[in-house]
N, C-alpha and C positions, 0 to 999 in steps of 0.2 A: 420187654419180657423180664420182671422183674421176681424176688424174692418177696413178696409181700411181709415178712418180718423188719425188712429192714428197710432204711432211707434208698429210694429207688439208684442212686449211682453213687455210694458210700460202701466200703466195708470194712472202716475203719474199725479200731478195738471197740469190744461194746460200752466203755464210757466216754466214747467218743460220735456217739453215734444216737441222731434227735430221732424224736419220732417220724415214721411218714405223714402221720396227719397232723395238722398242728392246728390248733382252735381256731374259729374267726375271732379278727379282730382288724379295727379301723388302723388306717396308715399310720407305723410310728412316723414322729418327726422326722428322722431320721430317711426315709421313705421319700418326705417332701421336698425332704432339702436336697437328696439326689435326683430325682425330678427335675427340681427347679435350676440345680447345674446342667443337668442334660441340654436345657434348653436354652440358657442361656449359651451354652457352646454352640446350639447348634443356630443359633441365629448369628455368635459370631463369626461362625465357616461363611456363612451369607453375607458377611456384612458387605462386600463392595457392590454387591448388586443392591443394597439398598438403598445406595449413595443415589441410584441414580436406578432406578427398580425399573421403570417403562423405555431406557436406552442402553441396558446393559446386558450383553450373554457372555457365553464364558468364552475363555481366550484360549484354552487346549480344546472344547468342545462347540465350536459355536451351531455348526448345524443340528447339529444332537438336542441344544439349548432350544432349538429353533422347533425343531420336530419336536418335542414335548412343551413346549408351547403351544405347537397348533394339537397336541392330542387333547391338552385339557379344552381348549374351543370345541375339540369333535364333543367330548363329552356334554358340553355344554348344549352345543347344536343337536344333538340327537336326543337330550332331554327334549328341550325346548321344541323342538320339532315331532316328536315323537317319532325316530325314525330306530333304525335297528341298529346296532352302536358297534352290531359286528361289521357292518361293511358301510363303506362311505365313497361315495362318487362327486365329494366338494375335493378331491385333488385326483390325478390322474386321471381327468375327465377324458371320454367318456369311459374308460374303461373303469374305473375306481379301486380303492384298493382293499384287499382282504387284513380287515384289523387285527383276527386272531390269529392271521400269518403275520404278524409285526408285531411289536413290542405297544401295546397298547395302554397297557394302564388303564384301563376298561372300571377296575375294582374300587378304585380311587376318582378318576375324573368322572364318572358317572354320581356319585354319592355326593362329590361336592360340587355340582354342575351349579345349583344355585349360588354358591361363593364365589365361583367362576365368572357369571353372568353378573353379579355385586362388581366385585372389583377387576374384571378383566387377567385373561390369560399369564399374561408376564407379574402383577401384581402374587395370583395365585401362584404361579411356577414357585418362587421364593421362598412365600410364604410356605408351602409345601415343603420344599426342599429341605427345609432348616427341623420342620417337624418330621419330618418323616427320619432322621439322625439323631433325633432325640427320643421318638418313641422306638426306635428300634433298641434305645441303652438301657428305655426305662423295662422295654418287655425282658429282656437280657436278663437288668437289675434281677425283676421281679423273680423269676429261673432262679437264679444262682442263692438271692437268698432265702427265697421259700424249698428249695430243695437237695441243695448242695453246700452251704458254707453259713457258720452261724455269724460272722463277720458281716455289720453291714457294707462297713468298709471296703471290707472283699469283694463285695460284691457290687459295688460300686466301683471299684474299678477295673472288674471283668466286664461289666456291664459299659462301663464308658469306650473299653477298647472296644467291646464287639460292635455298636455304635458309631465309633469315630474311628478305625482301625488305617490306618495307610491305606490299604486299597479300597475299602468303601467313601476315603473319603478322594481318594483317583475316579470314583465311579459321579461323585455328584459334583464334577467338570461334565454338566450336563446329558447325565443318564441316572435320572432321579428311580428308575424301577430297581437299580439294583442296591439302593442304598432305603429302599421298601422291607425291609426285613422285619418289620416286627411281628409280624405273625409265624417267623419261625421260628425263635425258643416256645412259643405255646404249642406251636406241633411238636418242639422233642419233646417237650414234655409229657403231652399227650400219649405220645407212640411210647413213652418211656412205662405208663402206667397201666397201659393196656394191658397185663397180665394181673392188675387187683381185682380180687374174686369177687363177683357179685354187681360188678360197675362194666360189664361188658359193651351191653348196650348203649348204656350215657356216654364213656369213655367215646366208642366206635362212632357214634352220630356226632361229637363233638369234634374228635378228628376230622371226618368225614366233612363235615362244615369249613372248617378252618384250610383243609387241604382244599377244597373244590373256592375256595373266595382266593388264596393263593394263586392261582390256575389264573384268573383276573390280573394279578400284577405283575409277577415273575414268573413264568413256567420254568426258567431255569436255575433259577433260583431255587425253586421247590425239588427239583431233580435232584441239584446238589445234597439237597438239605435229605432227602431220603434214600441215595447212596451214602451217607453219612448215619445213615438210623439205620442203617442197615450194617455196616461195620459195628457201630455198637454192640448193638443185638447178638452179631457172631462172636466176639470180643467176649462179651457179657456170658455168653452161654459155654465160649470153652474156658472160661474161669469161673463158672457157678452152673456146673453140668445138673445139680441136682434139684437146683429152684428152675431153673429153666424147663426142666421137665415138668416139675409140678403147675407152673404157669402154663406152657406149653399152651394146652385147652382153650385156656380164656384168651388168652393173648390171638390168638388166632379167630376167633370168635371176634373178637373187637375188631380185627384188620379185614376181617370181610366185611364188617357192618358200614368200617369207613371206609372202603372200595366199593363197598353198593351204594350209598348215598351218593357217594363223588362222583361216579361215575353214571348215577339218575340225572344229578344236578348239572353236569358239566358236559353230559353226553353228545346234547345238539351244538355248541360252543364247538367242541374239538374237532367233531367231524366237521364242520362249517370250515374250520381251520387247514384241516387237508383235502376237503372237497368240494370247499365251496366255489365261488366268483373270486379268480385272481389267487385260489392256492398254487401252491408249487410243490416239488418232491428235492429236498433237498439243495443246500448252495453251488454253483456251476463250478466244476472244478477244487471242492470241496478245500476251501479256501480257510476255513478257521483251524484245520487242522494241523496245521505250522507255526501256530500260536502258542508255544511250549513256554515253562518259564525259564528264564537264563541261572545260574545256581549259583551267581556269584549277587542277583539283586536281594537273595534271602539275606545278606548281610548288607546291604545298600540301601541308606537313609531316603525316605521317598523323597517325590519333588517337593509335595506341600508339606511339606513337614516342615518346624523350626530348624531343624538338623539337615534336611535336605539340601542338597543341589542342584538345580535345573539343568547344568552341563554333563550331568551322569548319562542321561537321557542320548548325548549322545554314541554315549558306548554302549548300554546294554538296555534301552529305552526303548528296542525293536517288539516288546510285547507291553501289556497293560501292567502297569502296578498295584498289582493286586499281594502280593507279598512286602515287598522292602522293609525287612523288620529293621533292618542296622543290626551290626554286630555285637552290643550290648544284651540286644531282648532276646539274641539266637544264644549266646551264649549260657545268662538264666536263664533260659529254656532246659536248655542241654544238663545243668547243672543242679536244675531243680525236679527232672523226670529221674533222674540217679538217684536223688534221696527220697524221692516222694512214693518211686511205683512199687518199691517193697511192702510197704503196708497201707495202701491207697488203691482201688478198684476204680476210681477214677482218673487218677493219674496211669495208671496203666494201661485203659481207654483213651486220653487223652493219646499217648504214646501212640498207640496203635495209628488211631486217626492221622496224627502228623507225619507219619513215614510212609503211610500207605498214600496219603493224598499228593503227598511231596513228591515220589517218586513217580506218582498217575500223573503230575504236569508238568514231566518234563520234555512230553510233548515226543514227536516220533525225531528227531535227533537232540542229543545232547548240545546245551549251548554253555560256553562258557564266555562271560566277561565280553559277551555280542559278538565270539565267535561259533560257528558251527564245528564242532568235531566230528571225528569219526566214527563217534559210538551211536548206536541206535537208541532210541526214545524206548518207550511202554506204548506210543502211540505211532508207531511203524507197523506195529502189529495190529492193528485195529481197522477195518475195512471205512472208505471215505463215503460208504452207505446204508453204512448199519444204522437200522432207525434208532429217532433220537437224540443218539450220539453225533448221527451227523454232523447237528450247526452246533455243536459244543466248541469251544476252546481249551485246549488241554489249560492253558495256566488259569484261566479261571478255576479250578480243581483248590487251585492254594484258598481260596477264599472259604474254604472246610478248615484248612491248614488256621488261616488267621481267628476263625470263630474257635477254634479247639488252644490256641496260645491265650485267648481270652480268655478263657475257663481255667486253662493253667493258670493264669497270672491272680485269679482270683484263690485257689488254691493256697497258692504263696504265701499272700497276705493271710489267709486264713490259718494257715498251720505256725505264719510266722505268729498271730495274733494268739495265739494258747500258747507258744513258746514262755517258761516262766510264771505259768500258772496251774492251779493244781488241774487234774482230771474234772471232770465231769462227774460226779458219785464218788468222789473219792474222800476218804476218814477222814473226818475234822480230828485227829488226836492231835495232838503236839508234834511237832517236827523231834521231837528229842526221842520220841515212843517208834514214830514209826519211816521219820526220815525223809516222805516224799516233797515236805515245803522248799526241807533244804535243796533237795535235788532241782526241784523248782527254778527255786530261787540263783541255781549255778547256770540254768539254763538260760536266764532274762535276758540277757546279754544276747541272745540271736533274734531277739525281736526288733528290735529297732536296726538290727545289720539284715534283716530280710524285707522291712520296708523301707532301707535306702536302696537295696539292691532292685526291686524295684520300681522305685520313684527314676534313679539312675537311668532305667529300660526303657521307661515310658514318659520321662517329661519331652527326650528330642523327637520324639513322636506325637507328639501335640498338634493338632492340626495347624494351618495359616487361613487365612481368608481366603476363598477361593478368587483366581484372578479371573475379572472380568476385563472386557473392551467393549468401546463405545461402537454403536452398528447406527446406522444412518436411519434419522425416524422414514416412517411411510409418508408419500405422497399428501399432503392437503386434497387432491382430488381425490384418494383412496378414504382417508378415513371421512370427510364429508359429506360420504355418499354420491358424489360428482359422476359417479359410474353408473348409478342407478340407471339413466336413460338410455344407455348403452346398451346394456346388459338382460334385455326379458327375457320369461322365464325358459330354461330349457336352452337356454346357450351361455357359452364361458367367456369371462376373460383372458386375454393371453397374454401373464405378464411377459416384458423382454429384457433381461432372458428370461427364457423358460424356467422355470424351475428346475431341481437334480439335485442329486447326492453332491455335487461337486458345484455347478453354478446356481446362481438365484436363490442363494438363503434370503435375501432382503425381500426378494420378490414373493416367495412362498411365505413372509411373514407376512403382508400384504392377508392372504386368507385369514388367518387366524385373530389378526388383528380388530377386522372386520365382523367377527363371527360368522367367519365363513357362508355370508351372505351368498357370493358366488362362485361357483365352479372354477376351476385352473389346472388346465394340462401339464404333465409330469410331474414333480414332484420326489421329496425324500423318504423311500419306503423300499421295503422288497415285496418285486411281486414276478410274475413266471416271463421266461423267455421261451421262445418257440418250441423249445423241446421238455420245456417244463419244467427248470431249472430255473431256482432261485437265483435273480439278480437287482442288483442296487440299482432302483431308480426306474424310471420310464424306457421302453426302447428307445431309443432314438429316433426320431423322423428326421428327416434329410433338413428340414427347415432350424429345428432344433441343432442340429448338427452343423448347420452353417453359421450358425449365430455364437455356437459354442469355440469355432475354431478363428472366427471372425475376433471377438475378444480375445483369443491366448497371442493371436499375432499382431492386435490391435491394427490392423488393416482387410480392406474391404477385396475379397479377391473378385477375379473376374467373372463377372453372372453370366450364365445365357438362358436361353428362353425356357430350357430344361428345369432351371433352379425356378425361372419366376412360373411355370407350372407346377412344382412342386411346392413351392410356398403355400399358392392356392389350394391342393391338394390336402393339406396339411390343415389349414386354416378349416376345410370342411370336415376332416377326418375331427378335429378338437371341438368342432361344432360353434366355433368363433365369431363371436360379434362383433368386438372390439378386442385392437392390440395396444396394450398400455405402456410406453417408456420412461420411467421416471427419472429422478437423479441418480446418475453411477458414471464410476472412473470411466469406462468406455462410454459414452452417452453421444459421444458425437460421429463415432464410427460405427457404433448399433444403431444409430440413426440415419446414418448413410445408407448402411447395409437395409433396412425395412426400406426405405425409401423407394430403393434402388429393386426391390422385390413387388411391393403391392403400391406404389405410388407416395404422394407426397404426404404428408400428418397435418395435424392443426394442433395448435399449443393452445390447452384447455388448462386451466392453472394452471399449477405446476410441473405439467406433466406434456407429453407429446402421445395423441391419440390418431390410431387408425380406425375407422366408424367400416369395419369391413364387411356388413350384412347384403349392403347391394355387389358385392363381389362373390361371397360365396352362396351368396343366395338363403 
């Protein structure tokens, strides 16, 4: 809800202040060369997994690496198959799992299904990974300099942080949807312009688009981004009570038009999501909501950062990194909302943004330096089933905080880059006539002290390579197809271990690798527990269960006829053909253990198979 006289989040002096509409014209250079650094950055955030791209996941995230690997396979599989992409019964066979109750990437691995199917899941992950942190700086770029900062420079380097920021690049250690952001500076932008008169409709369907394809990548992401548009907005109106009004109309107009498309377009998707096959109502024991930020990591240089330390981690490392500015870019922060929000409507929004979102994650107790104190959060007060907010995590909140110091930081540069130059429309008379060159000219001197101060901010925050480790390829009988005879149609394999949020990451790559040719019980997902409560992972079956504590004690306990009934039992509930053991640190004592349950194996390649069909029938 904007002032349609002036630049939609500017209210700077009027010779300070561009048009809102600014001509078409082709990318300056300028444009490509920031571009072409985005990407070149963002493929060196990737570079160790390229070393070695079909053996390598990350080393703080390897399951996470794992599960979005096998989502782009689903995307791939559910083209290729034409099957429905919101639900999939190739893991957590037979039950399957609910995709739009999971973090799917639905928006993304469906569009590039064909790339996927080219070069293979793990190839894609990467390749993704690196573009999706470069097009997030370049939509950023694009924002900040078509409607906020005549600097490309500025903008270019709000655009790089909102992009590459400490906690987005915390998030792509193998959770590539939250580092998916480029489609949200085109929504602020969007929701920013929805009160131009006469553009209701376009404006409203265009949002409406943009939000409902969002909905596909990050639901939460998108939440953020519009409690965030929404502080603006109130921001925006009790400091411009009188355009607000005059907008008021349109602007409201536009946000129903893009709540009725979204909510045409997106409508069978969500309800699917809370009512379909394998939804849930909430996580058990609503467990994200002690995820607060600690208030000593807003000054704490992240892990991957050049500046960083990985032994912080063990002091105040009990939540995600989604802040760690270090004390430099907290400081110009602090230093530059002081001189900027007196004659800046941006800076004074920015302001708002970072105290209101700072103080929202600090979650329901106050933590200091990875202690808990005795003071109560803003998230103590917040019910642990309020829709929504539920599966929130308060510190995730900062990651408003980090998109809004990116803006500031582009600000900076921009106010420091006219520092020492005349106005905008201002007299060309002689500095002797009318004085303002010289004043100018006494001013030059803070431009180059406002782009060391932050260069200073922002070079120990430069991302590192993200670290990967090596993970043990699949079986030669897996990817050879060797399973096929085992396997017809309408029954599963049963890697061992079973797959889980915790054991059988190697085995649950096993499906994906494969193109999820066939089915496999349990698996890394959330899906309902008996009372309909969200939880990580498959129930547990007792056979499942034995295998998992058989491995933590690396010995075979004592069976009775109870457990080798139960094996069976288990074996028919997964609807099991074949049980597959391949190479793993326990290999000789989970091969005791099956042994010692459904009888002796045959070593078929490389691998030890159970041909279980005449057992369960």
């Amino acid at each position: 809800m904007v002032d349609p006289s002036l630049n939609p989040v500017t209210d700077a002096d009027p010779v300070e202040v561009e048009p809102t509409r600014r001509p078409r014209r082709r990318p300056a250079r300028a444009d490509l060369v920031a571009l072409g650094a985005y990407v070149v950055l963002g493929v060196f955030v990737c570079l160790n997994y390229w070393g070695d791209v079909t053996g390598r996941v990350s080393s703080h995230l390897p399951t996470d690496h794992s599960w979005f690997e096998w989502l782009f396979a689903h995307g791939a599989y559910s083209v290729r198959h034409l099957e429905n992409p919101l639900f999939t019964a190739r893991q957590n066979a037979p039950d399957g799992v609910n995709m739009m109750a999971n973090t799917s990437l639905l928006g993304v691995t469906l569009p590039l299904a064909p790339l996927t199917m080219l070069l293979g899941p793990q190839v894609m992950y990467a390749l993704y990974l690196g573009g999706a942190l470069a097009a997030t700086a370049g939509t950023a770029y694009w924002m900040l300099s078509r409607h906020l900062v005549r600097s490309r420079a500025a903008a270019f380097v709000g655009g790089a942080f909102l992009g590459f920021a400490p906690g987005i690049i915390h998030h792509a250690n193998g959770q590539p949807n939250f580092v998916s952001n480029f489609l949200l500076p085109l929504i602020v932008v969007r929701v920013l312009r929805l009160g131009e008169p006469g553009r209701w409709r376009r404006n409203g369907l265009v949002l409406g688009a943009l939000v409902t394809y969002q909905i596909f990548i990050n639901e939460e992401m998108l939440l953020l981004t519009a409690l965030a548009c929404l502080v603006v907005v109130l921001a925006y109106a009790v400091q411009r009570p009188a355009a607000t009004r005059a907008a008021a109309g349109t602007f409201l107009a536009g946000l129903g038009v893009a709540g009725g498309l979204a909510l045409l377009l997106a409508a069978y998707p969500i309800w699917f999501q809370f009512n379909g096959p394998q939804s849930y109502r909430g996580l058990q024991g609503g467990v994200f909501h002690n995820w607060g930020e600690d208030l000593v990591a807003f000054v704490t240089f992240a892990r991957d950062t050049w500046a960083g330390d990985p032994a912080v981690e063990k002091t105040i490392g009990l939540t995600e990194q989604n802040t760690w500015f270090g004390w430099p870019l907290v400081l110009l922060s602090v230093v530059a909302l002081v001189l900027l929000v007196r004659r800046s409507l941006p800076a004074r929004i920015v302001a708002v943004l970072i105290v209101v979102f700072t103080v929202a994650a600090i979650g329901p107790v106050v933590r200091f330096n990875g202690v808990e104190t005795d003071v109560r959060g803003p998230w103590s007060y917040v019910p642990d089933d309020l829709p929504l907010v539920e599966m929130m995590m308060p510190t995730r909140l900062t990651l408003v905080v980090a998109a809004a110091v990116g803006v500031l930081l582009a600000l900076i540069w921009d106010a420091a880059s006219r520092q020492g130059r005349p106005a905008a429309g201002a007299s060309r008379v002689p500095a002797q006539r009318t004085g303002e060159p010289a004043v100018a000219s006494r001013r030059r001197w803070l431009r180059p002290v406002g782009y060391a101060a932050v260069a200073l901010a922002v070079l120990p925050l430069l991302p590192r390579p993200l670290p990967a480790q090596q993970v043990e390829p699949p079986p030669h009988f897996i990817t050879a197809g060797g399973w096929r005879p085992y396997v017809p149609a309408g029954r599963t394999l049963v890697p061992v271990p079973v797959p889980s949020n915790v054991h059988g990451l190697p085995t649950l790559r096993w499906s994906a690798l494969t193109r999820q040719e066939f089915p496999v019980p349990g698996g890394y997902f959330i899906g309902p527990n008996e009372l309909g409560e969200g939880v990580f992972g498959a129930p547990n079956r007792p056979t499942s269960t034995l295998i998992y504590s058989t491995m933590d004690k690396d010995a075979v306990p004592a069976l009775t006829d109870e457990n080798r009934r139960q094996a069976v039992d288990d074996l028919r509930y997964w609807r099991a053909s074949v049980v597959v053991l391949g190479a793993h640190p326990r290999e000789a004592v989970l091969r005791e253990l099956v042994t010692a349950l459904i009888g002796p194996p045959q070593r078929v390649d490389d691998v030890w198979v159970w041909d279980v069909r005449a057992l369960v029938g």
